[in-house]
N, C-alpha and C positions, 0 to 999 in steps of 0.2 A: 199088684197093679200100680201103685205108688212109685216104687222103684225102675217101674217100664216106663212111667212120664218124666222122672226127673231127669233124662238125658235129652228130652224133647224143651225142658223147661229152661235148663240151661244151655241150650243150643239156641231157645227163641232168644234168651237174654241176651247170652252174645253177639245176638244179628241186630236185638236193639240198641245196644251201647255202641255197636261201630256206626249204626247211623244214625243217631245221636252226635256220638263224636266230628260225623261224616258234615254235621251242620253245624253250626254256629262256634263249638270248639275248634274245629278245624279253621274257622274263619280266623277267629281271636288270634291263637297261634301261627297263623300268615300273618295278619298285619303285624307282630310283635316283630315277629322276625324280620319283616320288610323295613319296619321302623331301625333296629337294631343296625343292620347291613346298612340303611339309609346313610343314619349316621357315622355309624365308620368312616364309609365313603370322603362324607362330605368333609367330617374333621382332618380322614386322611389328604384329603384335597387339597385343605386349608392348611396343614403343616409342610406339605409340597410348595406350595407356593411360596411358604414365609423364607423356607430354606431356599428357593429360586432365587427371591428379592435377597436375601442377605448377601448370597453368591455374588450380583452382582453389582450389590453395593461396595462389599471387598476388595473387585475386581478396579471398581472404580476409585477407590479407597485408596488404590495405589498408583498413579499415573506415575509417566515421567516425570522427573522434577523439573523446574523450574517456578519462578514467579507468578506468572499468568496462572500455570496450574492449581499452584497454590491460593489465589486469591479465589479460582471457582471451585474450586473443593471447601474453601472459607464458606464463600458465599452461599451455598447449595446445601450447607449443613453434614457433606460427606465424610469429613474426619471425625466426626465425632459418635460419641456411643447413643445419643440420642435417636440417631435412623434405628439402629437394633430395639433398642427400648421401645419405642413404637412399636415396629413393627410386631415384636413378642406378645405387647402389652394388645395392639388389635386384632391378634391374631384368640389370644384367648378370650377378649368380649365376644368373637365371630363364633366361637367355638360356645361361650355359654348360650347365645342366640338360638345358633341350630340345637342344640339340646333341648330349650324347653321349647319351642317351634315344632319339633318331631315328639317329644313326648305329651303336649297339647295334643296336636290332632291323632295320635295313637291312641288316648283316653277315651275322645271323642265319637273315633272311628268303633271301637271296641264298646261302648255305651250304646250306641247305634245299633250293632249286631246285634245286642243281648236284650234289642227294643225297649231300652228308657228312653223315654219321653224327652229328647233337648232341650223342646220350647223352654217350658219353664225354667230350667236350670240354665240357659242362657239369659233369659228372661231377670234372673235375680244378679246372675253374675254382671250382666249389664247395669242394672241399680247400684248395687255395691259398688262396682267400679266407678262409676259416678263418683259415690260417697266418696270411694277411698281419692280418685283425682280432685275432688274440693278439696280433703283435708289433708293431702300430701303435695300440694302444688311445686312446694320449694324441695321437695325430694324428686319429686320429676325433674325440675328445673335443673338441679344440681346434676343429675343420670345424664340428661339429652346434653348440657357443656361439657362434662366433661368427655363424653364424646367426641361432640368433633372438635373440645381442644387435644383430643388425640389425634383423632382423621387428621386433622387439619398441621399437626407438626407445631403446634404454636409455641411450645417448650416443652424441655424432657429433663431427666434427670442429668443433675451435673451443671444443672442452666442455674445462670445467677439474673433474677427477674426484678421487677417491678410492678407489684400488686395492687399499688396505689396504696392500701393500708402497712405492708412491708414488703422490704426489699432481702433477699436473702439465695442462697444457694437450695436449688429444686433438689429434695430427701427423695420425695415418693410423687406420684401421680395416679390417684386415684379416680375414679370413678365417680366420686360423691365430693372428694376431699383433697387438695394437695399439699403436703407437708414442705416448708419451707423453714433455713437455719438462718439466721441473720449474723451480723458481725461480729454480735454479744457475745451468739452462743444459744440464741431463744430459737425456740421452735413456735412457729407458727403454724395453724392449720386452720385451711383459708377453703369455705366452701365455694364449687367452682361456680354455681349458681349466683354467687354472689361479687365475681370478679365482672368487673366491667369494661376493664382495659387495663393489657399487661405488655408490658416492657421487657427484651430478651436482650441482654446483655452480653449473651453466649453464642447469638448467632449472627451467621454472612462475618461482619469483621469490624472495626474499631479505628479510632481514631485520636492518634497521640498529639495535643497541641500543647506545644511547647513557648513560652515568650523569654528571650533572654534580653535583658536591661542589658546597655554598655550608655558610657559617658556622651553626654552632648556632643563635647572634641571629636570626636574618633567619626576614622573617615565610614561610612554609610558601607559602601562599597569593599572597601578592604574589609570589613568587620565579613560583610558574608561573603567573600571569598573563602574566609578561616573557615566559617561554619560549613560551607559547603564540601569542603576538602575533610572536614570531622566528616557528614553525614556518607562521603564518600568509604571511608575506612568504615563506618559502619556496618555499612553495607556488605564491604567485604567481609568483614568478621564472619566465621561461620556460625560463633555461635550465637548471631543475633540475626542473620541473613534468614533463618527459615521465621523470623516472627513477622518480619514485614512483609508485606505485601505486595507495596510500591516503595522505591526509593524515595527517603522525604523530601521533602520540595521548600526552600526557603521562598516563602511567598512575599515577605516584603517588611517596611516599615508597618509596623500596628500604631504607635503611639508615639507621641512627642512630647516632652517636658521643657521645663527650662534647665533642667540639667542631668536628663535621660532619655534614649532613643529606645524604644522597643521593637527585636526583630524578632518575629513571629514564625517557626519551624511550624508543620504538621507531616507525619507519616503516619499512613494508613497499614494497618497490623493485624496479628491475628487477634479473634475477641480475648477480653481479658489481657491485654499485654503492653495496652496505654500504658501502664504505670510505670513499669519496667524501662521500657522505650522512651520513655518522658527523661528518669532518674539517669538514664546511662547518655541520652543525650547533653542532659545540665553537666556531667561527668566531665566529658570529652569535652566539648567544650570552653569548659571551666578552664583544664589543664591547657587546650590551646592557646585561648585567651594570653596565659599568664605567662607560656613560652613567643608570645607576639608581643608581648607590650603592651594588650588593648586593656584599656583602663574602664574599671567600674566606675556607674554615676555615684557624686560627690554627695556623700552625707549631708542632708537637712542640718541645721546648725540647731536644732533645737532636739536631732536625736542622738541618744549617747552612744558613742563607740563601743561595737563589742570588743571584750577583754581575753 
């Protein structure tokens, strides 16, 4: 008799396990997988995109040449590596967001099913969270700037900034933290929470101001005709023609002594390349100068000759 029920026995089992299964298992394993596919999705979406946007920052990356192009590709931030680093750099915050956003509410949803109680465990997780924003306020702070000084393009790697406490070339850009190398050679790490106003040195474009002394005597006029005939060759050069921007502009008398005229050059260049611009202009110059006859102002009688 025992052996006539046991196929009845597990036959009943069987029918109770699938519908068993047939409830709240079955639920659990839809939303897991709904969650799972979710996210694919969305991160595949979000890698899509970042590859559209670099496409067409490339695209633009490389215009025809000329000066005008050059100065809005300066201006606009499009030659540099800094658009990519961005965009990498928000493309993976977007990417840890939707992760714990879809792994949240798939706990939640799955807690639900399996009928635990939320009140309460929302209930505590809201007090905690309290606690923890009192006593993390500067760890938020630093999370939410360094954010949108992402969003935002404010600097990127490769940028030489001004933090108000150091000035140095951008290592990293973190989330919490931006690493910064100064002149020395120091590294600095500057939380961002804690930056109030920063200085980009590396971006849109620059500005070379140049003062050349010549003697009281010397005619005004003839002096910047030379100059202007250097900034001309400059120009041409090719290999100083892609730094400028604008051709420079002799804008006039700066200053007057009693025995030196100051004429005052500026060209506008790509960032970082005043210094360069500045040195190659005192250069040419110089040499013209000395091929024209234009005389430097006369030594103060009280300072010694260099030897």
């Amino acid at each position: 008799m025992p052996f006539q029920l046991l196929p009845r026995l597990v036959a009943l089992r069987a029918e109770q396990v699938w519908e068993w299964f047939l409830g709240a298992p079955l639920r659990i394993v839809v939303t897991v997988v709904c969650a799972v596919v979710l996210r694919w999705l969305l991160v595949r979406g979000i890698g899509r995109a970042v590859d559209l946007t670099l496409a067409r920052a490339d695209a633009r990356r490389t215009p025809e040449p000329g000066r005008a192009t050059r100065a809005l590709a300066a201006a606009a931030g499009l030659a540099m590596e800094r658009h990519r680093q961005r965009a990498l750099t928000t493309a993976s915050l977007l990417r840890s967001i939707i992760t714990f956003v879809v792994g949240l509410v798939t706990v939640l949803t799955v807690m639900a099913i399996v009928d635990i109680p939320l009140g309460p465990l929302l209930a505590s997780a809201g007090v905690g969270g309290v606690a923890l924003g009192f006593g993390a306020q500067s760890l938020v702070k630093d999370f939410l700037s360094g954010i949108f000084m992402i969003m935002e393009d404010q600097y990127g790697v490769g940028d030489v900034v001004d933090t108000g406490e150091a000035v140095g070339t951008v290592e990293e850009v973190g989330l919490r933290v931006t690493r910064l190398r100064d002149g020395t050679g120091v590294i600095w790490y500057i939380r961002n929470g804690e930056i109030v106003r920063i200085g980009n040195k590396s971006q849109g474009w620059s500005t070379a101001v140049v003062d050349i002394p010549v003697a009281y005597s010397e005619n005004v006029e003839r002096v910047v005709g030379i100059i202007q005939e250097v900034l001309h060759e400059l120009v041409r050069d090719a290999d100083w023609a892609d730094q400028l921007i604008e051709e420079p502009t002799v804008v006039g008398v700066e200053s007057m002594t009693g025995s030196s005229v100051t004429i005052r050059v500026i060209a506008k260049c790509a960032p970082q390349k005043e210094f360069g611009i500045s040195r190659q202009i005192r250069e040419r110059v110089k040499g013209a100068f000395d091929s024209a006859g234009v005389k430097a102002p006369a030594l103060s009688p009280f300072t010694t000759p260099p030897r």
